[in-house]
ZAROTI-808487 format. One record per atom (N, C-alpha, C): residue number from 1; residue in one letter; atom name; x, y, z. Coordinates in nm, 3 decimals, always signed. Layout:
(rec NUM A CA (X Y Z))
...
//
This chain:
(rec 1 X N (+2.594 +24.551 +6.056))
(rec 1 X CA (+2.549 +24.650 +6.152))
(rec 1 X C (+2.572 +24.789 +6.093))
(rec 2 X N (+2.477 +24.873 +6.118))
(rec 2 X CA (+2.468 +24.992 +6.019))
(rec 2 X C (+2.527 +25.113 +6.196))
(rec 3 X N (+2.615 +25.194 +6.175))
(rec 3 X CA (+2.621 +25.323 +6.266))
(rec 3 X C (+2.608 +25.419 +6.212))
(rec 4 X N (+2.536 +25.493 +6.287))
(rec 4 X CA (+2.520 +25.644 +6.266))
(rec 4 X C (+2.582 +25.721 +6.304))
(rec 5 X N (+2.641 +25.872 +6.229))
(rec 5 X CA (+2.735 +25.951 +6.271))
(rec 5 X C (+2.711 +26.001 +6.435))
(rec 6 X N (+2.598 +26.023 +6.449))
(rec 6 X CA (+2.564 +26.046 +6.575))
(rec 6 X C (+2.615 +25.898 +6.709))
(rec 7 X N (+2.622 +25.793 +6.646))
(rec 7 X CA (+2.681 +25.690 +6.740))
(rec 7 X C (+2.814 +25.710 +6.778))
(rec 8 X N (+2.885 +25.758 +6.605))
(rec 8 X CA (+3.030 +25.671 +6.609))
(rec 8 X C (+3.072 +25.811 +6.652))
(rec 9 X N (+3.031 +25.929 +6.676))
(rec 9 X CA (+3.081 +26.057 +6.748))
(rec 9 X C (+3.102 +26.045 +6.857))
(rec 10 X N (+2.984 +25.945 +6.951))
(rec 10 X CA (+2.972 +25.983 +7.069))
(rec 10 X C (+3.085 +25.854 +7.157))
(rec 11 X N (+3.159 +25.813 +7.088))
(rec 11 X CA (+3.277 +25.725 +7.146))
(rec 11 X C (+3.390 +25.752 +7.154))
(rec 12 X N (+3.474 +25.753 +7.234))
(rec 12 X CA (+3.641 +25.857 +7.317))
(rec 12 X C (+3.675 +25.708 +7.325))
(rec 13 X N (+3.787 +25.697 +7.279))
(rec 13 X CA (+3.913 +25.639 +7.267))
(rec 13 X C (+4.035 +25.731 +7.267))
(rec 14 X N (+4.105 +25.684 +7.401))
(rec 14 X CA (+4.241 +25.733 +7.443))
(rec 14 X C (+4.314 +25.670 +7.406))
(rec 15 X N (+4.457 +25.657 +7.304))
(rec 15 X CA (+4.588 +25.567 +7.377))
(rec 15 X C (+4.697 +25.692 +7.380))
(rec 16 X N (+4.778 +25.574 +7.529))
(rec 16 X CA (+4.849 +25.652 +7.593))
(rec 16 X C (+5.013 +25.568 +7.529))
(rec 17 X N (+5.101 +25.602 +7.528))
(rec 17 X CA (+5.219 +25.579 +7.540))
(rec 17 X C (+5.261 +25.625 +7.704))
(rec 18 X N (+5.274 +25.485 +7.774))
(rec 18 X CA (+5.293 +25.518 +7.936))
(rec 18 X C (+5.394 +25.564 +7.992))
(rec 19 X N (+5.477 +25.510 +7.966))
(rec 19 X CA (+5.626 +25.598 +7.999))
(rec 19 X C (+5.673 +25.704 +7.957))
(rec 20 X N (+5.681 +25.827 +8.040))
(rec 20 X CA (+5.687 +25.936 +8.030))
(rec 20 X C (+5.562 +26.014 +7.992))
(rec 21 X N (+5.447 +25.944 +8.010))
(rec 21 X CA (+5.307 +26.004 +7.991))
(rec 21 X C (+5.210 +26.001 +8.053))
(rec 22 X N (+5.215 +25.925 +8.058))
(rec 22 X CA (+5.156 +25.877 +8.280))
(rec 22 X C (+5.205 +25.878 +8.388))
(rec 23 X N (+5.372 +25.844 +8.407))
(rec 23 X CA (+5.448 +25.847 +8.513))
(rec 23 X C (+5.540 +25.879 +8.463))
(rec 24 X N (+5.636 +25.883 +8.575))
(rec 24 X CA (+5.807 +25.985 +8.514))
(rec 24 X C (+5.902 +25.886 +8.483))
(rec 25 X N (+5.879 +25.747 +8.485))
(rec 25 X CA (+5.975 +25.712 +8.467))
(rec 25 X C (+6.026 +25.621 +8.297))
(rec 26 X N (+6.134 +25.646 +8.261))
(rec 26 X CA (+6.122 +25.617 +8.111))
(rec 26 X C (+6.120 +25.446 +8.042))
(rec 27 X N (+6.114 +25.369 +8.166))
(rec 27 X CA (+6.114 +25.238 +8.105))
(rec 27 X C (+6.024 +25.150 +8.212))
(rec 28 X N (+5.912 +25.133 +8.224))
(rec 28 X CA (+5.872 +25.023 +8.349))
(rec 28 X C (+5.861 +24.903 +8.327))
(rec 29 X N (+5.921 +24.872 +8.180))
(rec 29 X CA (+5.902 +24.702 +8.183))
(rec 29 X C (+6.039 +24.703 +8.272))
(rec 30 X N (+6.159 +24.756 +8.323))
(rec 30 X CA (+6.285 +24.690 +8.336))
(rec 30 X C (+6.253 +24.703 +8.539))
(rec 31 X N (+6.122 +24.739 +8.550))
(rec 31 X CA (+6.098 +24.747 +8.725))
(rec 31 X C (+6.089 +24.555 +8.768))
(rec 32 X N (+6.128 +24.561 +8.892))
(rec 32 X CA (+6.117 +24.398 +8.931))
(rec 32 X C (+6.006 +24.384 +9.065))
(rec 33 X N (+5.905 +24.340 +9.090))
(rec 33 X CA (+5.831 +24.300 +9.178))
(rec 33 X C (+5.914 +24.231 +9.280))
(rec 34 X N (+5.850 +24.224 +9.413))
(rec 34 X CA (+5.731 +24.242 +9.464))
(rec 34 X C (+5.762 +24.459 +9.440))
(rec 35 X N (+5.593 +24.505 +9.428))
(rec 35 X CA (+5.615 +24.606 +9.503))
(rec 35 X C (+5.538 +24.674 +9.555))
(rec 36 X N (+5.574 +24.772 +9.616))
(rec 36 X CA (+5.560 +24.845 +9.746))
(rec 36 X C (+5.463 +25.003 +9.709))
(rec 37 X N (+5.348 +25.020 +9.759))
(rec 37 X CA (+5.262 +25.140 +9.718))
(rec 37 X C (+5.336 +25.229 +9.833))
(rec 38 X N (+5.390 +25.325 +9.764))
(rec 38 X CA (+5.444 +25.441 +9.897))
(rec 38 X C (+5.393 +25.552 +9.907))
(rec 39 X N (+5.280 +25.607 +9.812))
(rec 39 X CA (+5.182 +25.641 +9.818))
(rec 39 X C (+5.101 +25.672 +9.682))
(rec 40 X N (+4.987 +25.773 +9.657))
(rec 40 X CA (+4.894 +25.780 +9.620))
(rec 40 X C (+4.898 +25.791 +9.527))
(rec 41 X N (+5.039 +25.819 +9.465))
(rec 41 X CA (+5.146 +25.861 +9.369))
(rec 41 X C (+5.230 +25.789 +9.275))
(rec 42 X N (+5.287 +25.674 +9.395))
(rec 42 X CA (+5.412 +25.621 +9.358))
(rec 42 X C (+5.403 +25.484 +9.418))
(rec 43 X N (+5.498 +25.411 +9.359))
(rec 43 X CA (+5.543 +25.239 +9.427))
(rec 43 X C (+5.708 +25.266 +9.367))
(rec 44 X N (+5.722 +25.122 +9.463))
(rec 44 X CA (+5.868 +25.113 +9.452))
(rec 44 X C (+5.859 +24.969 +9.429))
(rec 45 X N (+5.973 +24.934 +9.308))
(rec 45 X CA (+6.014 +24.797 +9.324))
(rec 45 X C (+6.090 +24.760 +9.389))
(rec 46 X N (+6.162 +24.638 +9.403))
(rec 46 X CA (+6.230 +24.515 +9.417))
(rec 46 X C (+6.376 +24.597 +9.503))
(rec 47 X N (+6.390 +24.693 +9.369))
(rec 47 X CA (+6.544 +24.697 +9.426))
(rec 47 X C (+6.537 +24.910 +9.436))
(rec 48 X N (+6.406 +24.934 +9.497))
(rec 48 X CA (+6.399 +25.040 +9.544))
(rec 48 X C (+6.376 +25.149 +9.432))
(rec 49 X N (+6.365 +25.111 +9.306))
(rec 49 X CA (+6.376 +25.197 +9.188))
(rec 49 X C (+6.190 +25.282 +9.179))
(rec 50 X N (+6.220 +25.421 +9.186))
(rec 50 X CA (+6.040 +25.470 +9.204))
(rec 50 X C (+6.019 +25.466 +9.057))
(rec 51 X N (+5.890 +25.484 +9.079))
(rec 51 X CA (+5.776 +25.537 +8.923))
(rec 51 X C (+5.687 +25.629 +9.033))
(rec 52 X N (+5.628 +25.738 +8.965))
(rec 52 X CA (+5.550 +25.809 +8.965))
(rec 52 X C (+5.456 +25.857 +8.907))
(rec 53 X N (+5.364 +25.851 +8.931))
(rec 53 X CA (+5.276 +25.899 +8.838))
(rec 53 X C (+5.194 +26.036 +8.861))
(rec 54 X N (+5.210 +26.101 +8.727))
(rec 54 X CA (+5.182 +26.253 +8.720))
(rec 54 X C (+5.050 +26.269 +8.777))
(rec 55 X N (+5.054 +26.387 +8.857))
(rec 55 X CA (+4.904 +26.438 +8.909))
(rec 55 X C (+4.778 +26.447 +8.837))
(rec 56 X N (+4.835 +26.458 +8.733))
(rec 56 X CA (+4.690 +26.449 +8.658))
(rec 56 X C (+4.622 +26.305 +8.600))
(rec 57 X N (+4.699 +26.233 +8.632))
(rec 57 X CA (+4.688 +26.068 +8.577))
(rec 57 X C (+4.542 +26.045 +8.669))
(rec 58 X N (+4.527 +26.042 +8.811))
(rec 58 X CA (+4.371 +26.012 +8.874))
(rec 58 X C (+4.246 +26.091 +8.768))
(rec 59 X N (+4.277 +26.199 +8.730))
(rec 59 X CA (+4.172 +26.286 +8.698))
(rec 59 X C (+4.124 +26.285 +8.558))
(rec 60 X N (+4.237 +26.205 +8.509))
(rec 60 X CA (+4.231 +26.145 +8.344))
(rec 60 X C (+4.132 +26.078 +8.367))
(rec 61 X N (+4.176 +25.988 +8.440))
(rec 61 X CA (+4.039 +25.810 +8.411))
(rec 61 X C (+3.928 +25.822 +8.509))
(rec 62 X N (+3.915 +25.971 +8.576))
(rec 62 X CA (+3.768 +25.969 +8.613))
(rec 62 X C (+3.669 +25.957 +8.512))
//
């Protein structure tokens, strides 16, 4: 398959490192389910511990 500069320009690839870059909190593999959406923002796990996620995180992945 042959691309043209004009193809391979027009493709956006993001990566994120998530913790502490999307939400505030510095580790979310160590969160425990079930959990709880407390709002538009945030959830809570298991044993009440929040994550948040930064305001600008919706407006990223529009």
């Amino acid at each position: 398959m042959i691309f043209d500069k004009k193809h391979i320009l027009s493709k956006k690839v993001f990566i994120f490192d998530l913790d502490r870059t999307l939400w505030d909190h510095h580790d979310a593999t160590i969160l425990k389910g079930p959990f709880k959406v407390k709002s538009n923002l945030e959830i809570e796990d298991s044993f009440n511990e929040k994550i948040r996620l930064y305001p600008c995180v919706h407006e990223i992945f529009k």
